[in-house]
C-alpha atoms as a printed R data frame, in Angstrom:
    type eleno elety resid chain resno       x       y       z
1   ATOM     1    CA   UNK     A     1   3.928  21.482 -16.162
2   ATOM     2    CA   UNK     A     2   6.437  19.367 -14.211
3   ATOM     3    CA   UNK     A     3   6.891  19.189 -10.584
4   ATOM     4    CA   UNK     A     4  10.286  18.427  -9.115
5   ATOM     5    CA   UNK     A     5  11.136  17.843  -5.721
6   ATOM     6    CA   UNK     A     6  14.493  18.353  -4.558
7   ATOM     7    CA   UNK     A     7  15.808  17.616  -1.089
8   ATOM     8    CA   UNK     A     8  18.877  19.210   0.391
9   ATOM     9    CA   UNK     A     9  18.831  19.228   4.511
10  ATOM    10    CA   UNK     A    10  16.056  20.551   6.040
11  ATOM    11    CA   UNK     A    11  14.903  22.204   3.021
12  ATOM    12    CA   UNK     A    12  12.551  21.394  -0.213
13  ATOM    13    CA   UNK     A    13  12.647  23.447  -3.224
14  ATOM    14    CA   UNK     A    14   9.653  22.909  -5.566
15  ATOM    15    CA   UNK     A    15   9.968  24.334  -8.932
16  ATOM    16    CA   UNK     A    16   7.338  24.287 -11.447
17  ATOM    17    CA   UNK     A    17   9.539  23.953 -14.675
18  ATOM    18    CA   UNK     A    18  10.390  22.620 -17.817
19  ATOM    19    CA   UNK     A    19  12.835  23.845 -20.323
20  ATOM    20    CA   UNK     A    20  10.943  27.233 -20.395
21  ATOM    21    CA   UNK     A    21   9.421  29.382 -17.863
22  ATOM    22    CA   UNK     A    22   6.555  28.256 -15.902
23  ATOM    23    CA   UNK     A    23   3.127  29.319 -17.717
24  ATOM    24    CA   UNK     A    24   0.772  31.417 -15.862
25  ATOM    25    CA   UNK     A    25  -2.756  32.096 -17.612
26  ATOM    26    CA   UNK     A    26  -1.141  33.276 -20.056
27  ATOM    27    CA   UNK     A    27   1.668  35.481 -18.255
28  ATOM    28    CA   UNK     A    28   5.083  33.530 -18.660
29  ATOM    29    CA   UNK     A    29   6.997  34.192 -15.799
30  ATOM    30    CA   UNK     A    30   8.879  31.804 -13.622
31  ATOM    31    CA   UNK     A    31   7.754  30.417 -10.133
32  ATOM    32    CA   UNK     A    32  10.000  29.196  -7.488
33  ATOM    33    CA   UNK     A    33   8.662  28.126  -3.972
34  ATOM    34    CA   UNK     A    34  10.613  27.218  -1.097
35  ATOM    35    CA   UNK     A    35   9.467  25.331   1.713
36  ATOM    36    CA   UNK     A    36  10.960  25.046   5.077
37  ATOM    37    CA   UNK     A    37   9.989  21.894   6.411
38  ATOM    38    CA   UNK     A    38  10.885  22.188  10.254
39  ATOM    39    CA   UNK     A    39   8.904  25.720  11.021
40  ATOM    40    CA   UNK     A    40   6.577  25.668   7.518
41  ATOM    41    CA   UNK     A    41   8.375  29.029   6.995
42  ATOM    42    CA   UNK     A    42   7.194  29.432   3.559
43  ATOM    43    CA   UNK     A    43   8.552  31.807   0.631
44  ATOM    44    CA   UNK     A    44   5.931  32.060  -2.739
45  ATOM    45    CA   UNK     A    45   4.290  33.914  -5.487
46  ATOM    46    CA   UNK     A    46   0.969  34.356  -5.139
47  ATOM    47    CA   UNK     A    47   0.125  33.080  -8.834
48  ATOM    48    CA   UNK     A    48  -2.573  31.319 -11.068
49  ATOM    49    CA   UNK     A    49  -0.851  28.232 -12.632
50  ATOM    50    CA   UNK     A    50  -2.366  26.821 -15.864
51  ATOM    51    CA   UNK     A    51  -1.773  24.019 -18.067
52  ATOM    52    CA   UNK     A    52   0.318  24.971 -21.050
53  ATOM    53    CA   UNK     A    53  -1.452  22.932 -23.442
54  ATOM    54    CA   UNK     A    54  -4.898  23.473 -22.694
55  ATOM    55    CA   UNK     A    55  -4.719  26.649 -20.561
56  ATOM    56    CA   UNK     A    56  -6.972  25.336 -17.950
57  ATOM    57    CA   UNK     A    57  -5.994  26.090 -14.458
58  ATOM    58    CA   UNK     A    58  -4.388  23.530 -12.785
59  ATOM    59    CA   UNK     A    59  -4.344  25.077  -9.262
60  ATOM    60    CA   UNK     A    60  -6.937  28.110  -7.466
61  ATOM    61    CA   UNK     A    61  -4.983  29.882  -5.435
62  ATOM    62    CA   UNK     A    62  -1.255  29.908  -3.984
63  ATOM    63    CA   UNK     A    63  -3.015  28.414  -0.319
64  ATOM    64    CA   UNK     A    64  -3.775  25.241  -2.707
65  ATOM    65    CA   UNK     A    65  -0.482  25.274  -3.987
66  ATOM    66    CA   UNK     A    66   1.322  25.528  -0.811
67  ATOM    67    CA   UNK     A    67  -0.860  23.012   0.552
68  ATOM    68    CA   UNK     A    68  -0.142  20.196  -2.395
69  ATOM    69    CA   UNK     A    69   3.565  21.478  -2.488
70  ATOM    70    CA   UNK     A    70   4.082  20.091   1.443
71  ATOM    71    CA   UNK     A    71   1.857  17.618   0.664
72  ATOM    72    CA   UNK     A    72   4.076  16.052  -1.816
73  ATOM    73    CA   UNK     A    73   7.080  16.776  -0.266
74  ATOM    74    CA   UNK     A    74   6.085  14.635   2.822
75  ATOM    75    CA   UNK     A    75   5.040  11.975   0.265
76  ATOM    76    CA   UNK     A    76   8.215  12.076  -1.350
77  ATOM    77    CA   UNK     A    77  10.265  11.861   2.121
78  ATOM    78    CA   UNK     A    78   8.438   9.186   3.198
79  ATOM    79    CA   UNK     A    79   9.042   7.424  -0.347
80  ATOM    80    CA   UNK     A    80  12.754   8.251   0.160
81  ATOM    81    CA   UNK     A    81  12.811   6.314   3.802
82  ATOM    82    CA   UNK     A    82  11.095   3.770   2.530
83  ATOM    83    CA   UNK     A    83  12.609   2.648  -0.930
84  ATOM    84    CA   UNK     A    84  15.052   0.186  -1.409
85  ATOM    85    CA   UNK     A    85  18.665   1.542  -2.371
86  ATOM    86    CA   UNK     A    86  21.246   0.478  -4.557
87  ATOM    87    CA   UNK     A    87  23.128  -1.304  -1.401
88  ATOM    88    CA   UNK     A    88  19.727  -3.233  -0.377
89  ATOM    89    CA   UNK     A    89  20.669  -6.866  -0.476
90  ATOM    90    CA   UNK     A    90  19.994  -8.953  -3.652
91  ATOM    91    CA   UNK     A    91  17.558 -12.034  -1.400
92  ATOM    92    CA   UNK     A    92  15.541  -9.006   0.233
93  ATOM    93    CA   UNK     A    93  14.889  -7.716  -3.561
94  ATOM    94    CA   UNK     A    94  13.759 -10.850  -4.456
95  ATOM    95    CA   UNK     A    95  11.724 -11.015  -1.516
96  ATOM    96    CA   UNK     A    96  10.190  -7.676  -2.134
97  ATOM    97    CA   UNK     A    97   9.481  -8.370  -5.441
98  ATOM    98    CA   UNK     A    98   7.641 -11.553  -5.283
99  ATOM    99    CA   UNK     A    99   5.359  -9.916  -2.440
100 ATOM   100    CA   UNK     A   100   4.985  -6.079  -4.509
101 ATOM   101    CA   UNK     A   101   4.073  -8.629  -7.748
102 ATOM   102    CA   UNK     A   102   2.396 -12.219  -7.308
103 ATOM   103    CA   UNK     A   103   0.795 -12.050  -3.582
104 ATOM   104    CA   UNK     A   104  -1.976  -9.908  -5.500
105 ATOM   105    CA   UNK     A   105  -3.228 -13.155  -6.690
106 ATOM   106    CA   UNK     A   106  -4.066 -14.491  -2.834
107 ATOM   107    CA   UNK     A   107  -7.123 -12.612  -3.212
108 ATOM   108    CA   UNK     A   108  -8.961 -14.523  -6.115
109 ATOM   109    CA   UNK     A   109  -7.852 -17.714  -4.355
110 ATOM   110    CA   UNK     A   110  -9.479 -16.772  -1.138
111 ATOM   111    CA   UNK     A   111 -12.904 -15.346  -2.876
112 ATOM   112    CA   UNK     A   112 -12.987 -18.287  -4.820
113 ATOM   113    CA   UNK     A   113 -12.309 -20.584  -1.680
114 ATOM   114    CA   UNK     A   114 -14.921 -18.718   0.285
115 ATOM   115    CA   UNK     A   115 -17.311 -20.184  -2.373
116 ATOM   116    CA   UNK     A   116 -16.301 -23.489  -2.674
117 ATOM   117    CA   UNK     A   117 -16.095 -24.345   1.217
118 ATOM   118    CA   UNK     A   118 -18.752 -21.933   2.643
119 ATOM   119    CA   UNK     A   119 -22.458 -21.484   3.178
120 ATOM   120    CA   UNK     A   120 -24.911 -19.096   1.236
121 ATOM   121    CA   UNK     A   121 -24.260 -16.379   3.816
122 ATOM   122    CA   UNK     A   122 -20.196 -16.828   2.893
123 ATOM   123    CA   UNK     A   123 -21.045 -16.615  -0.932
124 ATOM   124    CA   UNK     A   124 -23.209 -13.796  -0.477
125 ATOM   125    CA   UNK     A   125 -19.613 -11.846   1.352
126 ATOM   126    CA   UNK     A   126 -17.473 -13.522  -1.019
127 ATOM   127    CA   UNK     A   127 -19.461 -11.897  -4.119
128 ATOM   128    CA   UNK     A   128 -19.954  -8.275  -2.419
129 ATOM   129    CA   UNK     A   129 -16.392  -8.453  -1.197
130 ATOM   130    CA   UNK     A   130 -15.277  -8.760  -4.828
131 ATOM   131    CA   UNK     A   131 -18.059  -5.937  -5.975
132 ATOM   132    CA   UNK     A   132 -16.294  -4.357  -3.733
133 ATOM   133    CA   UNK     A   133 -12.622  -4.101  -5.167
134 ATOM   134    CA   UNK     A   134 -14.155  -4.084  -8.702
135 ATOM   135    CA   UNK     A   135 -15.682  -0.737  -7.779
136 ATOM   136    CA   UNK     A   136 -12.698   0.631  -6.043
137 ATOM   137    CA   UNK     A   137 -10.387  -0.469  -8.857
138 ATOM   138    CA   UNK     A   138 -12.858   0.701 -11.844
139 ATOM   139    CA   UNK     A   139 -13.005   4.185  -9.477
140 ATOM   140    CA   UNK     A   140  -9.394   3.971  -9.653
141 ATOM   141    CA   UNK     A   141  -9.589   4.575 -13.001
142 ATOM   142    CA   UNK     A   142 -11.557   7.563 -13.441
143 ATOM   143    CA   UNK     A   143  -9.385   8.941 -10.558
144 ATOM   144    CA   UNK     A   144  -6.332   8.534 -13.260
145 ATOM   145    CA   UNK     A   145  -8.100  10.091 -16.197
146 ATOM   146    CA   UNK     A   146  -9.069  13.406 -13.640
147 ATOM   147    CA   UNK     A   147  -5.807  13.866 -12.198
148 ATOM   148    CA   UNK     A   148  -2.793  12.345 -13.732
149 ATOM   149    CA   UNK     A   149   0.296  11.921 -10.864
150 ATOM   150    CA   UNK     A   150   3.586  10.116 -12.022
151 ATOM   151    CA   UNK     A   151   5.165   7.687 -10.553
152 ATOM   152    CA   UNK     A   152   8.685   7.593  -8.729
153 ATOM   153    CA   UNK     A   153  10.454   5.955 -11.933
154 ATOM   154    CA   UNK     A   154   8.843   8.772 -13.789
155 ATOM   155    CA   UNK     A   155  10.259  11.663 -12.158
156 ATOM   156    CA   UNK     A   156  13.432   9.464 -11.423
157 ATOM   157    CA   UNK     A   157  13.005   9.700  -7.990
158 ATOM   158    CA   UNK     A   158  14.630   6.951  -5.592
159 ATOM   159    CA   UNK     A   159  15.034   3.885  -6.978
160 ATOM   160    CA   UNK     A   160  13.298   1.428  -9.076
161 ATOM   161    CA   UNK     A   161  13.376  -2.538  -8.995
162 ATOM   162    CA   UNK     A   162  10.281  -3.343 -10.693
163 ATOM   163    CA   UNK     A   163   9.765  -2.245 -14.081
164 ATOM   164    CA   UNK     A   164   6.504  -0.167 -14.896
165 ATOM   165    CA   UNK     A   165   4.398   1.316 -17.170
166 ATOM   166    CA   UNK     A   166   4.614   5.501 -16.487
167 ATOM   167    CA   UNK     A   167   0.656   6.110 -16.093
168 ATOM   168    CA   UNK     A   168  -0.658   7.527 -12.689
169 ATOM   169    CA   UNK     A   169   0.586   6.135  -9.352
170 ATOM   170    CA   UNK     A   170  -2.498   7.330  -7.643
171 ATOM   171    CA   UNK     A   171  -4.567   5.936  -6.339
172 ATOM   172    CA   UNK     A   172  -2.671   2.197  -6.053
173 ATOM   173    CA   UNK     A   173  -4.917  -0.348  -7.571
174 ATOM   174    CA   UNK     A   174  -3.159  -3.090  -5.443
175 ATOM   175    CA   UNK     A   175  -3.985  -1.447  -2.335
176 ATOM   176    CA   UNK     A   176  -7.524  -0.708  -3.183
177 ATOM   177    CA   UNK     A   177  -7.982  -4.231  -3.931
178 ATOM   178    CA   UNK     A   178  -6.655  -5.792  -0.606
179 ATOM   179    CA   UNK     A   179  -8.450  -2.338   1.669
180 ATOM   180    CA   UNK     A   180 -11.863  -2.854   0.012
181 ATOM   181    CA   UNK     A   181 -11.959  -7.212   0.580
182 ATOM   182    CA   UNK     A   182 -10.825  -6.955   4.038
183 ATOM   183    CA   UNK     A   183 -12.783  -4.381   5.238
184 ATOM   184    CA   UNK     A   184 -15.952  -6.571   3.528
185 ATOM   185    CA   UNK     A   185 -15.045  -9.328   5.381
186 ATOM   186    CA   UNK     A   186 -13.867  -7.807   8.640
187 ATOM   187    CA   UNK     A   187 -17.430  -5.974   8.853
188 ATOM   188    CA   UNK     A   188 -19.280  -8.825   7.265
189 ATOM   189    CA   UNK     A   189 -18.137 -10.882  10.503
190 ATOM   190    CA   UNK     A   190 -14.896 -12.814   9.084
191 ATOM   191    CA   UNK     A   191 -12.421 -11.671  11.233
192 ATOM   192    CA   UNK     A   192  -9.716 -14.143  10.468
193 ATOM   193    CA   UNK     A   193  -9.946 -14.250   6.870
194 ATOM   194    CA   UNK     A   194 -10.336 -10.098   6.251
195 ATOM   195    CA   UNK     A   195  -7.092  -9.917   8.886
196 ATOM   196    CA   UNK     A   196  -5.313 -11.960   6.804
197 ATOM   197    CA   UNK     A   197  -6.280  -9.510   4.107
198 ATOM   198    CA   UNK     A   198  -5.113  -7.116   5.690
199 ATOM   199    CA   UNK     A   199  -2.179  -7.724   6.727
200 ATOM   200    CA   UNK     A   200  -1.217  -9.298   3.741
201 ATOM   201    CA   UNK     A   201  -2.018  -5.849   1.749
202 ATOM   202    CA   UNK     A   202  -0.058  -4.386   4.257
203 ATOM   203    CA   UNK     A   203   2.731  -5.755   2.913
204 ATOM   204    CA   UNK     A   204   1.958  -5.217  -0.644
205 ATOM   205    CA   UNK     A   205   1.556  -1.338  -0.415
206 ATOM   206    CA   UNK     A   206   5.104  -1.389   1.629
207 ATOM   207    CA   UNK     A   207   6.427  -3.579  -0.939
208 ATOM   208    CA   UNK     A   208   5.229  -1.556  -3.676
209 ATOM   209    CA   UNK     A   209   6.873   1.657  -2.319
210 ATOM   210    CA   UNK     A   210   9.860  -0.256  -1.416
211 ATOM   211    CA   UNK     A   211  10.712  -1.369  -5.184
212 ATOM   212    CA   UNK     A   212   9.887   2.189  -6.440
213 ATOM   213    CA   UNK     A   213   6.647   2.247  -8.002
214 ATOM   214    CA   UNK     A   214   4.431   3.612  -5.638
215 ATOM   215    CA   UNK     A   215   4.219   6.545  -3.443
216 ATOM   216    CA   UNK     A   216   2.820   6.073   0.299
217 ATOM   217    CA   UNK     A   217   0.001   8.472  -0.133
218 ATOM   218    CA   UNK     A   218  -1.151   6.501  -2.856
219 ATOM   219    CA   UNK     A   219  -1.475   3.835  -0.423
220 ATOM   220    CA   UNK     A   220  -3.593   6.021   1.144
221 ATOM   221    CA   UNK     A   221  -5.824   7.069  -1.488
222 ATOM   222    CA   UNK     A   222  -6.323   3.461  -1.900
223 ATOM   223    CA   UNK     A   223  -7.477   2.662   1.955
224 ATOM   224    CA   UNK     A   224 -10.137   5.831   1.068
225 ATOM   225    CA   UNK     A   225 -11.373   4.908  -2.177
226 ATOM   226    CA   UNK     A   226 -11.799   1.333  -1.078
227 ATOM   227    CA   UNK     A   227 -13.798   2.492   1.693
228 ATOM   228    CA   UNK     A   228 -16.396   4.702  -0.639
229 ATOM   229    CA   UNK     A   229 -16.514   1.815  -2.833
230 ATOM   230    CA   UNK     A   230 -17.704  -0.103   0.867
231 ATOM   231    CA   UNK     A   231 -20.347   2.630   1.673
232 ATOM   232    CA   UNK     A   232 -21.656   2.758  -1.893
233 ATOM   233    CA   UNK     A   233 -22.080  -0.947  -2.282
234 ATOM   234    CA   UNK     A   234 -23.506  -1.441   0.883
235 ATOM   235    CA   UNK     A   235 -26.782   0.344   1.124
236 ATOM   236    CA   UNK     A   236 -27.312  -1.591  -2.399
237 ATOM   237    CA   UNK     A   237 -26.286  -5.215  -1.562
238 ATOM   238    CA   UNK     A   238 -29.167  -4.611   1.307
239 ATOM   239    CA   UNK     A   239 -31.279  -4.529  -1.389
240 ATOM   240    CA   UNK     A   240 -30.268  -6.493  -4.126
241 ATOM   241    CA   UNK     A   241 -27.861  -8.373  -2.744
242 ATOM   242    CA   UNK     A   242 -30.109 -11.543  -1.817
243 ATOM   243    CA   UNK     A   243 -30.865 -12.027  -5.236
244 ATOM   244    CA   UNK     A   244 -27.600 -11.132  -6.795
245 ATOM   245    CA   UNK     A   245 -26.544 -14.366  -4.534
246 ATOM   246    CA   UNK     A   246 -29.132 -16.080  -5.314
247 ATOM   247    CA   UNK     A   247 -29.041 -16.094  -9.170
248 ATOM   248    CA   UNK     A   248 -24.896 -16.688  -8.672
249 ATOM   249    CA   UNK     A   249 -25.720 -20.008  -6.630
250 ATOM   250    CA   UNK     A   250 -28.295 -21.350  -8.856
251 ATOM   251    CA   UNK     A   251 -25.706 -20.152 -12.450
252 ATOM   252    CA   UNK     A   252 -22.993 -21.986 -10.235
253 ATOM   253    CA   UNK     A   253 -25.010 -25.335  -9.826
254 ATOM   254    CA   UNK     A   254 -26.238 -25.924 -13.037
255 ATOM   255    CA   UNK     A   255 -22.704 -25.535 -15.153
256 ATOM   256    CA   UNK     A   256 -21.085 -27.981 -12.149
257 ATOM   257    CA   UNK     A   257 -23.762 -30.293 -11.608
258 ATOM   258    CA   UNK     A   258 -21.396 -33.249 -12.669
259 ATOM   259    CA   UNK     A   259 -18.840 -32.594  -9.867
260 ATOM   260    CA   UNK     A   260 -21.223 -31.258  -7.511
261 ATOM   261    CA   UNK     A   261 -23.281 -34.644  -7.714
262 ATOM   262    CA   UNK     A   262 -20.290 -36.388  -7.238
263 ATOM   263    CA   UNK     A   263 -19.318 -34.614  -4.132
264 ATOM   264    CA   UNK     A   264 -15.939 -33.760  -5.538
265 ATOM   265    CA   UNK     A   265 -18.187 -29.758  -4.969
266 ATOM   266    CA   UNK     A   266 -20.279 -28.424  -2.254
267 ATOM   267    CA   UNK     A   267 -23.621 -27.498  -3.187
């Protein structure tokens, strides 16, 4: 079943369509909802909507419906007021680009540069920070294999500047990465460094909508997922975590003993 979102004015229609009739539980019969957007006047068939490959019902009840059907039209006007256009400057594409793409790779170098210049107690952050995002992304994951939501370029919505692989826009993996590091190290007492994470993801998710491959609420997906993958790890680096440090500090010595020895390394 596909889901298309068309904007005219103040109002959305949402049509559940293909080339044929909408599929309902085995009762083909076509679905149109309208949505007014300024008084949530709303106009829709109470109905049962199944998948019409496997059967399995996609959505409860018409509340659910109407709820995810003003749901995603929000999403999609905020993508809309967001994404670049086809009169957006050539530099501030560039610009865009480089951040939505490469700036991804800031967060290696500053785990790795935690290590190298800081303490045990920095390590020990440094390695939970990166459990962190590894659990969030990996969560990410299983999100995409429950619940399968295509991207802008996929629906050829707006406009896209970065090209893309069509799998599941939500939640973004970008996002979840940058949320789940900074709020490690803005809890675990580095305030400078998990800023700078922050604000730098910031401008990653905006960058990522702006070039057209993201939608904002998967931005916010991300900021929530990252912060289960927080709680979860948590309550088990309390326990483990010393020793999980521990056994990565003594690993880390003994393959650099050379350079550490020569000071070109801190111990």
């Amino acid at each position: 079943m596909g889901l298309h979102i068309r904007f005219a004015q103040d109002i959305v229609e949402a049509v559940a369509a293909e080339a044929s009739p909408t599929t309902l539980c085995g009762t083909v019969h076509p679905l149109r909802v309208t949505v007014n957007v300024p008084n949530a006047a709303l106009d829709v068939v109470p109905v049962l909507i199944c998948d019409t490959a496997s059967r399995t019902p996609l959505l409860t009840n018409s509340f659910t419906y109407l709820a995810m059907t003003k749901l995603e039209a929000l999403n999609h006007a905020l993508f809309l007021m967001i994404n670049g256009t086809a009169s957006t400057p050539t530099w501030q594409i560039a610009v865009t680009l480089l951040i939505a793409d490469y700036l991804i790779y800031l967060i290696p170098a500053l785990l790795v540069g935690m290590w190298l210049s800081g303490d045990d107690e920095q390590r020990s952050l440094a390695i939970r920070a990166c459990l962190v995002a590894m659990l969030g992304a990996g969560a990410n994951q299983l999100i995409a294999l429950g619940w399968q939501h295509p991207r802008p370029l996929t629906i050829g919505l707006g406009h896209t500047f970065l090209p893309h692989s069509p799998d599941s826009s939500f939640p973004s993996d970008h996002a979840t990465v940058f949320a789940g590091v900074a709020l490690t190290l803005l809890l675990g007492g580095l305030r400078r460094l998990g800023g700078l994470a922050l604000f730098v993801g910031a401008a990653v998710a905006w960058a990522r909508v702006f070039v057209g491959v993201h939608f904002p609420l998967d931005m916010v997906g991300a900021i929530v997922v990252a912060c289960l993958a927080y709680a979860l790890i948590t309550p088990l680096w309390r326990i483990g975590g010393r020793s999980v440090t521990l056994l990565a500090i003594g690993l880390y010595r003994k393959l650099l003993t050379r350079p550490i020895a020569l000071g070109w390394l801190r111990r």
